[in-house]
N, C-alpha and C positions, 0 to 999 in steps of 0.2 A: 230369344232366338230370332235371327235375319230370317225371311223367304225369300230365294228369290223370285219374283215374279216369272211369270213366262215373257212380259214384254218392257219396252222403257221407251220412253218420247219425252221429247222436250218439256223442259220445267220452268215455266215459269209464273208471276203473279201468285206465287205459295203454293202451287200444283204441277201435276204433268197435266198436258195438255195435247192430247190426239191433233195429229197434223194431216189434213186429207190430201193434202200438199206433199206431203212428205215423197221424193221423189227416188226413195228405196228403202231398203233398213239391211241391217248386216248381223253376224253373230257371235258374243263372245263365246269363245272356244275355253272347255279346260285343259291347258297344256300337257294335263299327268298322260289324259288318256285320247283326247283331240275328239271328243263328245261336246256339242252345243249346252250350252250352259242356257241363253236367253237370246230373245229377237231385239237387236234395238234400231229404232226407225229414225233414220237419218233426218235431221233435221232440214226443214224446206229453207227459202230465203224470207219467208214472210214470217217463219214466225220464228227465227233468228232477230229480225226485224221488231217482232212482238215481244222475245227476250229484253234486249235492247230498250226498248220501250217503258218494259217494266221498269227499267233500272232506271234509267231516266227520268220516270216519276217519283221513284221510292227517295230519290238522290237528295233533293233539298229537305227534307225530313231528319233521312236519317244521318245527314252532315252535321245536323243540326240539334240532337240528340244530344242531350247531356252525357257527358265521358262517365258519368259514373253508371247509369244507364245503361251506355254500351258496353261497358263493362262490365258489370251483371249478365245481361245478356249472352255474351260470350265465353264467363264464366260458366254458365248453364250449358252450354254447347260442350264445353271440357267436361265436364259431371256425365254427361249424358253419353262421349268416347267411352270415359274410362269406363263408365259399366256395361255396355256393350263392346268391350274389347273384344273379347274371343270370340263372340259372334261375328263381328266387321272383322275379325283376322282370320275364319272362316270363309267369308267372300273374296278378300284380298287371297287368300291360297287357293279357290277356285279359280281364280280367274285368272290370276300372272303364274300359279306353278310351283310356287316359294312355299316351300315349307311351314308348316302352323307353330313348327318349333322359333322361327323367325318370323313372322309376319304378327304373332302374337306378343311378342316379347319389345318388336321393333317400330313396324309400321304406323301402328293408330298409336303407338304409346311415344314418339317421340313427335306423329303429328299433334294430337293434344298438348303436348309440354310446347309447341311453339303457338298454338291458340290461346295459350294460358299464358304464356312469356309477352307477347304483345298486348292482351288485353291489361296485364298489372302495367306494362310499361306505358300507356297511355294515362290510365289509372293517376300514373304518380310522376306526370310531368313529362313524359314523351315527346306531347306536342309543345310543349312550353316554347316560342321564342323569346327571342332577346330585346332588351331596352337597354338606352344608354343616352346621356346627355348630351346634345353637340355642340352646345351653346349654351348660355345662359336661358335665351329665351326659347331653346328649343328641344327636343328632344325628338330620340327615333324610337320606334320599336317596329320588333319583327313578328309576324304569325306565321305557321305552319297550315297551310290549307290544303283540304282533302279537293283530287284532280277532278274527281267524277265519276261516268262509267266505264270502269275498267275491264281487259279482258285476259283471262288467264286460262293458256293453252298446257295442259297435264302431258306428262311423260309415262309410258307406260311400264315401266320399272317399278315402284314406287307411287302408286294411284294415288291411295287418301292422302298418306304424310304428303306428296309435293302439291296436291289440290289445298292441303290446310298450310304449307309453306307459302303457298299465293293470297289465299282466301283470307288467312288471319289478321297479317298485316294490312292489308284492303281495307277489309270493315273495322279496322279498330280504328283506323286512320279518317273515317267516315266516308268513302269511296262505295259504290255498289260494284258487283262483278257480273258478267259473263262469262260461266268457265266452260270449255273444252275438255272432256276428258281425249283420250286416245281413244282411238278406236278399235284399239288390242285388249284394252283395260280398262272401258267403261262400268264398270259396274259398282262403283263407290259412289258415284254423283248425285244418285237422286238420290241414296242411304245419307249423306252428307247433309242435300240442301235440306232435308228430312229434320234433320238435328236440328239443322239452324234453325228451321221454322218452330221445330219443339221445344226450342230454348227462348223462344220468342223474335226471334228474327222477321222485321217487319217485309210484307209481302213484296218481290221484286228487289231485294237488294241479291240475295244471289241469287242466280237464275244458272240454268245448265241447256245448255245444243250439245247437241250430238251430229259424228260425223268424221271424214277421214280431211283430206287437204284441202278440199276446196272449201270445207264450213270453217277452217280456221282463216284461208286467205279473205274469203268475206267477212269475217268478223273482226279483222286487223285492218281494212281497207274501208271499214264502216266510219262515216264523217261524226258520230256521238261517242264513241270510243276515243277514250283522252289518254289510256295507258296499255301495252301489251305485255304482258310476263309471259315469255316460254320458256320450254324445259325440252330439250330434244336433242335431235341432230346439227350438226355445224352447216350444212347444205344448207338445210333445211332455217333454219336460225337466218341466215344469212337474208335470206326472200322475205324474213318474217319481218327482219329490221329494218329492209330495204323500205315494203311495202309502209312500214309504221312513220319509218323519214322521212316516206314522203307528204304523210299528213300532219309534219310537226308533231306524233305522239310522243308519251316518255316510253321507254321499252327496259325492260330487263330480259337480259338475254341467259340461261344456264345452259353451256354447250356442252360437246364432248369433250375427250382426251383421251391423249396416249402415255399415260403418265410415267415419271421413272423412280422407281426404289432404287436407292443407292445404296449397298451394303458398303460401311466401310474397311478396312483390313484388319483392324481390333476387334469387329465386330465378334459378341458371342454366336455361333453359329445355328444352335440350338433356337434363339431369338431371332435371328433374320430368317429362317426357315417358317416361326411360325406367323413374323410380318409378311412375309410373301404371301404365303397361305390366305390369312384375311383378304391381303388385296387384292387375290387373283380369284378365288373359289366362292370368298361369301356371295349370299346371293344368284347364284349359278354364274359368277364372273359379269353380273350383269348394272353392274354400276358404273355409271360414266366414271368415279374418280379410280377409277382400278389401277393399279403398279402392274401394267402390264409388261413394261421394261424393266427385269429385273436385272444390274446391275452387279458383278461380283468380282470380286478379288479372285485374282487366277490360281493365287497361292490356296485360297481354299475352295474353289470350285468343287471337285472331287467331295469333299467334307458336306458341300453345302446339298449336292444331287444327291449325297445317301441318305440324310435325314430327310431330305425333302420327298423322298419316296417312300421312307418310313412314313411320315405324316400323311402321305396320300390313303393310306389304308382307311384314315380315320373320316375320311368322305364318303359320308352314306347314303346313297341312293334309294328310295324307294317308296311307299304308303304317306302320302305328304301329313297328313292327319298323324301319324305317329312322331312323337316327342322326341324319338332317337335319331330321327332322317335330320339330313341338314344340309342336304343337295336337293333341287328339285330338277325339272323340263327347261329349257327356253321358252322362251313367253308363247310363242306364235310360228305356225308353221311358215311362215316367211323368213324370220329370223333366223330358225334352227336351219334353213337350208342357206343360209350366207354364213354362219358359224360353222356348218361343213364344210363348205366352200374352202373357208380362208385357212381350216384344218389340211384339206388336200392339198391346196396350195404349197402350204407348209411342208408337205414332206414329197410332192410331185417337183415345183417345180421350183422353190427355194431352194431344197436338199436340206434342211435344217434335221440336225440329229434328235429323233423322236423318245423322250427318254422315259413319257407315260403318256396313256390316253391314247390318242388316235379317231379313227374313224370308228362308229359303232355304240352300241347302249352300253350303261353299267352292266353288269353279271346281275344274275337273279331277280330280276326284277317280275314282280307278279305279272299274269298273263293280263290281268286286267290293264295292268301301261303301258305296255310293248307298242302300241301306236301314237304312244306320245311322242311329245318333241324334244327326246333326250338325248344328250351329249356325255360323252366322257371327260371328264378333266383332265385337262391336256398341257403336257411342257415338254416345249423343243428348248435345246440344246446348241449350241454353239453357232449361235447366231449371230448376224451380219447385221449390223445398222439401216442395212438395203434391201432386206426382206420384206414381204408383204406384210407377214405377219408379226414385222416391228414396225413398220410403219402405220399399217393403218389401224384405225380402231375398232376393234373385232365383237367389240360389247360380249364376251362369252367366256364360258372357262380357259382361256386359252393363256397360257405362262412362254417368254420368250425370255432365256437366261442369256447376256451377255457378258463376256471376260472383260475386268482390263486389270492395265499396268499399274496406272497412276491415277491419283484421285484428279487432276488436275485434268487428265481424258475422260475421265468417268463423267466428270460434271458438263464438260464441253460437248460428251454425244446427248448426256442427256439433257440439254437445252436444242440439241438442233433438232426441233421440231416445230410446226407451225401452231402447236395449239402447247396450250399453257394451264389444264385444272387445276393439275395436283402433284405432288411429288412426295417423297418420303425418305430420310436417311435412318441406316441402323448402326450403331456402334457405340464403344464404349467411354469413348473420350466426347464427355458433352460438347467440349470448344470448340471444338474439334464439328462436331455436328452442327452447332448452330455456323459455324462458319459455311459449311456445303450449303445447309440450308439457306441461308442470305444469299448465296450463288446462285442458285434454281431458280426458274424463270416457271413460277406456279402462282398463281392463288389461295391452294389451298395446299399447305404443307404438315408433315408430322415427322415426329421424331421420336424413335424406337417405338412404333404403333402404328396401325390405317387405318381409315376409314372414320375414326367419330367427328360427329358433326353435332354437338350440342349446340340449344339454339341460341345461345346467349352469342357464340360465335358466326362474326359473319362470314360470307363462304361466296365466290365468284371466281371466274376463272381468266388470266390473263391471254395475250396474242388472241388468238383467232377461236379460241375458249367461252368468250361470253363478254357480255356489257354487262356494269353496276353486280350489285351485291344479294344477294337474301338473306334475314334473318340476325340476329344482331341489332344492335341499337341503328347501325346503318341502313340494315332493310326498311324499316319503318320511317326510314329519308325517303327512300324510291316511292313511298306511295303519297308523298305530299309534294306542294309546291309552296315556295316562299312569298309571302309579302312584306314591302318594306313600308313603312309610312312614317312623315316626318309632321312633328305638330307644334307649330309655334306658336308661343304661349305671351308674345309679346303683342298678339295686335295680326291685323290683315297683311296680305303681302304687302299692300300698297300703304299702307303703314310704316313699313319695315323699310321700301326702298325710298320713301321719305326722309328716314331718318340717315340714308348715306350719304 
C-alpha cells in the first residue's frame, strides 16, 4: 500500500530535502471531489540549483557503469512498478481523476513496459556504433555518448507513464535527469525517484523540483542542462525550445493536436462509432492525440449519430475506485473551466448542433463528487471547419462531427491545420486506407483503431506538433550524441603526408 504523505519537497542526492527557501508550496486537488489531496513546497532556485548539482556529480559514474549493470538496475525498477501497480494506480486516480479501472490496467503498466524496453535495448547493443574501413591504412568507427544532465518537464494527463517515457530512455542511455512534474499532477515523482533509489539507483541521477512555469523556465535556461524533454502545450512547448536554442541544448519537444479521424464511405459503421468513441471519451477526452475531428460521409451521417448515441449510454460516470466507472472529472479546476468554456462557445456562439452532453454533470452522481470537476461527454454536430471548437484543441470530452462529399475534401480539411500529432482512417478497403493514410500530414497515425502507443513504436508529432521522437529504437537516439573517430594504422600523420 502507497501513503500519501501530507507534504512533498524537492528530491534530491537520494532524498527529499526541506527547502527554507522554498518561496511557496501549492496543493494537489482530487478532481472527483476538489478536496486537497497534499502540500507540495515549490521548489526554490538554490536547490533547483542543488538538484542539478547532484546530477552533475552522479554523471561521470553513472555514464560509465557497465550496461549490464545498468541494466539490472532498471530491471529492478520494472519488478518493483509492476508489484506495486494498484497501489501507484491508486495515487495516479487520486490525483488526475482517471478511473482505477484505467489508470490500473494502463498508466504504471505501459510506463514499466517502456523502462523494461530500453533497458533490454541497451542490454543488446542499443548503443552499439558503427566501424568501417576507409583505407587500407585506416579505419573509422562511431560511439554513441550519453549528453549529460538532462531535464524532463511531465505532462499532467499521464504522470508516471510520460515521467518513465523521459526517465527510461535518459538513464539507460547513461544521462542523469532533472524532472518536473506538473504541478496539477505532482504526486508520482518522489513514489518514482523512490523505486529508482530501491532498485539501486545511484544517488543524484534522478532528482525531482517541483513547481509551476517559472521552475521549468529555470531549469531549461540552466547552463548544466545539455537536454530538455517536454510534454505539454504548443505555447508553451514553443518558449521551452526557444529558451533551450538558445543554449545549444538538444530538446524533445511532445505537443498538442487537433487531430482528424477520417471515416471512410465503406466504412463499417458499427466500427467507426466505436474508433470515435476511443478517441474522443477515453480518458476524460484528455489525451493530446484525441480525433477530435471526426470526419464522416454524408451518406451515412444519420447511421453514424444513432449508434453513436447508442454507445454514449455506455459512458459511466462516477465512484473512480469502482471497476465499472470508465469516465472520470477533468484533471484541475482551471481546465474544467476552459472545457466549459469551449462547450458554451459551441453552442452560444458557433451554433453547432448539440447532439449530446452539453453544459452540466453526469446524472447520478454521489453527493460526495458533486464539487468535482465534472464534464459531460459532449458531440456537436454539423460543424464548420471555422468553429472554435474544430479549431482549437479542447483537451476534453468534446466530439466535433463533420460531413463531406469526397475523400479528396475529407483529406484536404483535415490537413489544414497547423499542428500535426495524430490522425486515424476507418474503413473497409485497406488500400484504400493506407493510401488516405500516406495523405495525412500526422506523426502518429492508425488504421481501423486509436490511441495505442506500444513502446516498441516510435511516436512524435509533425508541423507545429512537436520536435524529434520518444520511445522506439529512435527515442533512445534523442538521448545520446555521436562521436566519430578516425585511427590510422599506418604511422603518424606526418608520416602519412610523407609518403604523398
Amino acid at each position: 500500500m502507497v501513503v500519501i504523505e501530507a507534504e512533498r519537497h524537492t528530491f534530491y542526492a537520494g532524498k527529499p530535502q526541506p527547502d527554507s527557501k522554498s518561496p511557496g508550496h501549492f496543493e494537489s486537488i482530487d478532481p472527483s471531489n476538489g478536496e486537497p489531496l497534499c502540500t507540495i513546497h515549490t521548489s526554490s532556485y538554490q536547490s533547483i540549483d542543488a538538484a542539478i548539482e547532484s546530477a552533475r556529480v552522479a554523471f561521470p559514474s553513472w555514464s560509465t557503469t557497465l550496461l549490464a549493470e545498468r541494466t539490472r538496475i532498471l530491471q529492478r525498477a520494472v519488478s518493483i512498478l509492476r508489484q506495486r501497480n494498484d497501489a501507484l494506480a491508486r495515487v495516479e486516480t487520486l490525483d488526475t481523476g482517471k478511473p482505477f479501472s484505467e489508470t490500473s490496467t494502463v498508466d504504471i503498466v505501459t510506463g514499466a513496459d517502456v523502462l523494461e524496453y530500453f533497458a533490454n535495448l541497451v542490454a543488446s547493443g542499443g548503443l552499439n556504433g558503427e566501424s568501417f574501413r576507409l583505407r587500407p591504412s585506416a579505419m573509422v568507427y562511431t560511439s554513441k555518448e550519453p549528453l549529460g544532465v538532462c531535464a524532463g518537464i511531465g505532462a499532467w494527463n499521464y504522470p508516471i507513464q510520460i515521467a518513465l517515457w523521459k526517465s527510461a530512455p535518459c538513464l539507460a542511455a547513461g544521462n542523469c535527469m532533472v524532472y518536473k512534474p506538473s504541478e496539477f499532477t505532482p504526486l508520482h515523482a518522489e513514489y518514482l525517484a523512490e523505486i529508482y533509489r530501491e532498485a539501486g539507483l545511484p544517488d543524484g541521477v534522478f532528482n525531482v523540483v517541483y513547481g509551476a512555469g517559472e521552475v521549468g523556465a529555470y531549469l531549461t535556461a540552466h547552463p548544466t542542462i545539455a537536454k530538455v524533454s517536454f510534454t505539454g502545450q504548443v505555447a508553451t512547448g514553443k518558449r521551452v525550445a526557444g529558451s533551450a536554442a538558445g543554449g545549444m541544448k538538444y530538446v524533445t519537444m511532445e505537443l498538442g493536436g487537433k487531430s482528424p479521424l477520417v471515416v471512410l464511405p465503406d466504412a463499417a459503421v458499427d466500427q467507426a462509432v466505436d474508433v470515435a468513441m476511443m478517441a474522443n471519451f477515453f480518458s476524460s477526452g484528455q489525451v493530446c492525440t484525441n480525433g477530435t475531428r471526426v470526419f464522416i460521409p454524408r451518406s451515412i451521417k444519420k447511421d453514424f449519430e444513432r449508434v453513436l448515441l447508442e454507445r454514449i449510454a455506455f459512458v459511466r460516470a462516477g465512484d473512480l475506485s469502482d471497476m465499472a466507472t470508465n469516465f472520470g472529472p477533468l484533471s484541475s479546476r482551471p481546465h474544467h473551466a476552459k472545457v466549459v468554456d469551449y462547450i458554451r462557445r459551441g453552442i452560444e456562439e458557433d451554433k453547432a448542433t448539440l447532439l449530446c452532453g452539453g453544459l452540466g454533470q453526469p446524472p447520478n452522481l454521489p453527493a460526495n463528487l458533486q464539487k468535482g470537476y465534472w464534464v459531460l461527454p459532449t458531440v456537436f454536430t454539423n460543424c464548420r471547419d471555422d468553429m472554435a471548437i474544430v479549431r482549437d484543441e479542447i483537451f476534453g470530452p468534446v466530439m466535433a462531427i463533420l460531413t463531406y462529399d469526397t475523400v479528396d475534401e475529407a483529406v484536404q480539411r483535415a490537413n489544414a491545420t497547423e499542428l500535426g500529432l495524430a490522425a486515424g482512417v476507418v474503413g473497409r478497403d485497406i488500400d484504400q486506407c493506407h493510401l488516405v493514410i500516406s495523405r495525412l500530414e500526422a506523426g502518429i497515425t492508425w488504421v481501423n483503431t486509436w490511441g495505442e502507443s506500444p513502446t516498441e513504436m516510435a511516436v512524435g508529432g509533425w508541423k507545429q506538433s512537436g520536435l524529434g521522437v520518444e520511445n522506439g529504437r529512435r527515442g533512445l537516439e534523442a538521448w545520446v550524441r555521436n562521436k566519430s573517430t578516425i585511427i590510422e594504422m599506418g604511422g603518424s600523420a606526418a608520416t602519412v603526408f610523407s609518403k604523398l
